[in-house]
C-alpha positions as CSV (number, residue, x, y, z in Angstrom):
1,X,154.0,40.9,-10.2
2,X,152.2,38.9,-7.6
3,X,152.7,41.7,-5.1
4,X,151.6,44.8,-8.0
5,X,148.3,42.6,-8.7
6,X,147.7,42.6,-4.6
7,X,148.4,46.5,-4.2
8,X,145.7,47.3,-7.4
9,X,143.3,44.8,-5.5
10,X,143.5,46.3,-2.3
11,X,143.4,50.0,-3.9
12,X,140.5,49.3,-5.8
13,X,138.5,47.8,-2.6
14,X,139.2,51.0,-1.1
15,X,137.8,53.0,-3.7
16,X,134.7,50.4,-3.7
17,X,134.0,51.1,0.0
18,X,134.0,54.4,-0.4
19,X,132.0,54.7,-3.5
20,X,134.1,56.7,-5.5
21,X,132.9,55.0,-8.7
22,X,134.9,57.8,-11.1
23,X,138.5,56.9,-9.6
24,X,137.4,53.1,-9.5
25,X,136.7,52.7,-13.2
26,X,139.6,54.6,-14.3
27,X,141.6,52.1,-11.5
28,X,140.2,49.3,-13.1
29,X,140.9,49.9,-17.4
30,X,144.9,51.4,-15.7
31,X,144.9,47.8,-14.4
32,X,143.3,46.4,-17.7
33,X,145.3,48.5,-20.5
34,X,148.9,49.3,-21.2
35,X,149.9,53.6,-20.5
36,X,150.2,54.3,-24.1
37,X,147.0,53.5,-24.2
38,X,144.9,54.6,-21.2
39,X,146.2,57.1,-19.3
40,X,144.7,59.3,-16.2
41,X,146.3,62.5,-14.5
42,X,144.3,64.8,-11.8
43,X,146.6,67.5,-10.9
44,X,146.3,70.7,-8.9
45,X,148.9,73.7,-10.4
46,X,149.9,75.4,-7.6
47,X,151.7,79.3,-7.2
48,X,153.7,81.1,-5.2
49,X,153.8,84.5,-5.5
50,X,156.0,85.4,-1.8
51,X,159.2,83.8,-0.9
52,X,158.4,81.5,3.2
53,X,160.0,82.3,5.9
54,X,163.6,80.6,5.9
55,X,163.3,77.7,8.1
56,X,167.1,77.1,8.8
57,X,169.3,79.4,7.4
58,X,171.9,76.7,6.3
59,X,171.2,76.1,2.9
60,X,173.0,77.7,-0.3
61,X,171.8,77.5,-3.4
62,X,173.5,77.7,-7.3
63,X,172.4,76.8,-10.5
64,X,174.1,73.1,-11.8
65,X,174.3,71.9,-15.3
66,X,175.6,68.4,-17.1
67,X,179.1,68.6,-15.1
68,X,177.0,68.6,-11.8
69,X,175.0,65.0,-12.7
70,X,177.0,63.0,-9.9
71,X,175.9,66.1,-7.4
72,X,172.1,66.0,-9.1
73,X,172.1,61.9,-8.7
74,X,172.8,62.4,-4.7
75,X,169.9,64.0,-4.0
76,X,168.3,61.3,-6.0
77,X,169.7,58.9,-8.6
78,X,167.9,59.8,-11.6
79,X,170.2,59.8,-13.9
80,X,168.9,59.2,-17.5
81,X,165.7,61.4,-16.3
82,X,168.1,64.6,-15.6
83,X,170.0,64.1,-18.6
84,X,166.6,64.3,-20.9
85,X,165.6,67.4,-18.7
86,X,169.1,69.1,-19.7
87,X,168.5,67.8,-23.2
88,X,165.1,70.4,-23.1
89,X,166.4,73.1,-21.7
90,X,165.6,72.8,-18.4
91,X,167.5,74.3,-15.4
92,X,168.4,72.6,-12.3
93,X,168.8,74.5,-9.1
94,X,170.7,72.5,-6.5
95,X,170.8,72.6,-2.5
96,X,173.8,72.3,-0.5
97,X,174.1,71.9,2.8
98,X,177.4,72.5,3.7
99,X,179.4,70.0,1.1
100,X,176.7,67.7,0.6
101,X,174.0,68.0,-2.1
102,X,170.5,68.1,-0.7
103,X,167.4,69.7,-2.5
104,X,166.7,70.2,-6.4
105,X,164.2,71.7,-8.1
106,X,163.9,72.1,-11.8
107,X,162.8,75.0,-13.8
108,X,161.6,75.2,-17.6
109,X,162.5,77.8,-20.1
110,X,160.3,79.9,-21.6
111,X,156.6,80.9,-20.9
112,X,154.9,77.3,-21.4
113,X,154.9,74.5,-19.7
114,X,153.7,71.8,-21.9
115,X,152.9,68.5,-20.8
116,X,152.4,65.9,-23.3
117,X,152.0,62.7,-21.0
118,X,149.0,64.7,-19.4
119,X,147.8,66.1,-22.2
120,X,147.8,69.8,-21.5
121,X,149.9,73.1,-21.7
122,X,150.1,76.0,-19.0
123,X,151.0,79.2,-20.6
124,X,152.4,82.1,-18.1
125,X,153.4,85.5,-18.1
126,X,157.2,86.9,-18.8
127,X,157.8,87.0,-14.9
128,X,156.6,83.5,-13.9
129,X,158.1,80.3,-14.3
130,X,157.3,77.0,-14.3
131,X,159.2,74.4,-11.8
132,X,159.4,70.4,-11.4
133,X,161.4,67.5,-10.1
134,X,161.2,69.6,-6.3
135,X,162.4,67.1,-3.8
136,X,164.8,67.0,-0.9
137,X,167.1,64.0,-0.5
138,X,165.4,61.6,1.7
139,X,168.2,60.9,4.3
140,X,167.5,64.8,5.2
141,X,164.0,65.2,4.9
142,X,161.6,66.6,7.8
143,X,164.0,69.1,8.9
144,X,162.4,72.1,7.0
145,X,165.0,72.0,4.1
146,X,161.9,72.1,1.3
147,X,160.9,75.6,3.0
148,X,164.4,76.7,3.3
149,X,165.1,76.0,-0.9
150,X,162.1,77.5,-1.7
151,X,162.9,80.9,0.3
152,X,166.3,80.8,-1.2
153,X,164.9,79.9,-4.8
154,X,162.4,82.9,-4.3
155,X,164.9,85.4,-3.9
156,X,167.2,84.5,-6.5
157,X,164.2,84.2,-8.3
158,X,163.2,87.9,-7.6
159,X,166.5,89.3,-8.8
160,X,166.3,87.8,-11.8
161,X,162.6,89.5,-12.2
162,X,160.9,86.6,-11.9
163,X,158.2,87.0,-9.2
164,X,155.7,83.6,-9.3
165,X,156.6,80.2,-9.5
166,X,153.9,77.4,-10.7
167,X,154.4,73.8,-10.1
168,X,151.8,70.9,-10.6
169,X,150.5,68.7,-7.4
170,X,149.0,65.6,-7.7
171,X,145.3,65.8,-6.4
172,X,144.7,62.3,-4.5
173,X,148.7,63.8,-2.7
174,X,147.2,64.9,0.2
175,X,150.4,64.8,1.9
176,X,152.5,67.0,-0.7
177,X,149.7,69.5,-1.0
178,X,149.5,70.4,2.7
179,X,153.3,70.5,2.7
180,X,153.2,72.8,-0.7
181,X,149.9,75.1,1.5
182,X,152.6,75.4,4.3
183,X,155.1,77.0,2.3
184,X,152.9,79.1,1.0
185,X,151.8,77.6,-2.8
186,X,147.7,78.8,-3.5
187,X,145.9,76.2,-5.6
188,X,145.2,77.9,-8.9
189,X,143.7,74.9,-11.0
190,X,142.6,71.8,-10.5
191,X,143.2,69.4,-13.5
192,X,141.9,66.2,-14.7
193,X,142.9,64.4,-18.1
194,X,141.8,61.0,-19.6
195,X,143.4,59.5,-22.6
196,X,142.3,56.8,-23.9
197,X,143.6,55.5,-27.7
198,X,144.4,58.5,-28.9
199,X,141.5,60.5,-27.5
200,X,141.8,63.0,-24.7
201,X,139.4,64.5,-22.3
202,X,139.8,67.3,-20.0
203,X,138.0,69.0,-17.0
204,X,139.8,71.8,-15.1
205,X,138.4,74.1,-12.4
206,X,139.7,77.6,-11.7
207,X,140.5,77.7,-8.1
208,X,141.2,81.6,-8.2
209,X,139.2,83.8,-6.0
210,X,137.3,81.4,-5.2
211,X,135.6,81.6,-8.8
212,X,134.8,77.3,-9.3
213,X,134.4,77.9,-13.2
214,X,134.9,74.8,-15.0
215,X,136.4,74.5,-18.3
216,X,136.1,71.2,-20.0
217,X,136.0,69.3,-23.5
218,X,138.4,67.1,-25.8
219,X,141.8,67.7,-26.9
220,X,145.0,69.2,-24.8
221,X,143.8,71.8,-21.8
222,X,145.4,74.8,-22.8
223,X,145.4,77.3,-19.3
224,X,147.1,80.3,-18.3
225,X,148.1,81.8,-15.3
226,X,146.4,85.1,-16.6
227,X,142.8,85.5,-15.6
């Protein structure tokens, strides 16, 4: 507890330095008020239209389900979390590299992605889906095996007539959103929600073409990948 209460102190220094009051207040009541009560997300939902390059060549992908949970949990051990995805609907895609499990990536049936936590809902078009839980197993990261699932994803993907995938970025995750630029995912919307007892506020920019218009008020975002 000791060591949380240092990490919000030091955060919220940083955010004093720099004068980003916005962030710091909404630092502060996190710190101050339990989730179900105050919640913040700023997200940037990301697409990508054209499979990347293949970076190694050595990875083979297949569709898993419940019998697959041991394989899932060695990529990483999320157990109860993969089991409520199932429970949804939700498909997982799983890496191997050679015999041993390596990427995941999740993808959501149907045409909307709804978000509850965060307080919005992304509807897309018949050929677009929506994907979470990407990660790569962290004993085999850096070696280009993200790329490599997403340009095996892409063309399974394709076959299937599906031919955009979108997937939500947190915005202060400068790291993952290079990485995500790399592979070729275009920031489409940029996403901010407050809740606070009950009430939520949105703000959300369109990032396409370059267009900036904002869309804001109270009550769930409701977007689409259609302009």
């Amino acid at each position: 507890m000791v060591n949380g209460t240092l990490r919000r102190a030091e955060s919220a220094a940083a955010l004093l330095r720099s004068r980003r009051w916005q962030p710091l207040w909404a630092h502060t009541l996190r710190g101050l008020m339990p989730a179900a009560l105050f919640r913040v997300a700023r997200l940037v939902i990301c697409r990508l239209d054209e499979p990347p390059a293949p970076a190694t060549g050595c990875l083979t992908l297949r569709f898993a389900g419940r019998d697959d949970l041991d394989a899932l949990c060695a990529v990483r051990d999320r157990r109860r979390a993969y089991r409520r995805y199932l429970d949804a609907g939700a498909r997982p895609v799983l890496g191997w590299l050679g015999e041993r499990p390596a990427t995941i990536c999740w993808l959501e049936p149907g045409r909307v992605h709804l978000s509850p936590s965060n307080g919005y809902r992304f509807e897309m078009e018949a050929d677009e889906v929506w994907a979470f839980g990407c990660e790569v197993s962290e004993p085999l990261r850096r070696r280009g095996l993200y790329r490599e699932h997403w340009a095996r994803l892409m063309e399974i993907l394709r076959h299937r007539g599906v031919h955009a995938a979108y997937l939500a970025v947190m915005q202060d995750d400068a790291r993952s959103l290079a990485a995500h630029r790399r592979i070729g995912f275009e920031p489409v919307w940029q996403l901010s929600v407050v809740r606070l007892c009950g009430i939520t506020r949105h703000r959300a920019v369109d990032l396409r073409d370059g267009q900036g218009r904002v869309v804001s008020g109270f009550g769930r975002w409701k977007g689409a990948s259609r302009h």
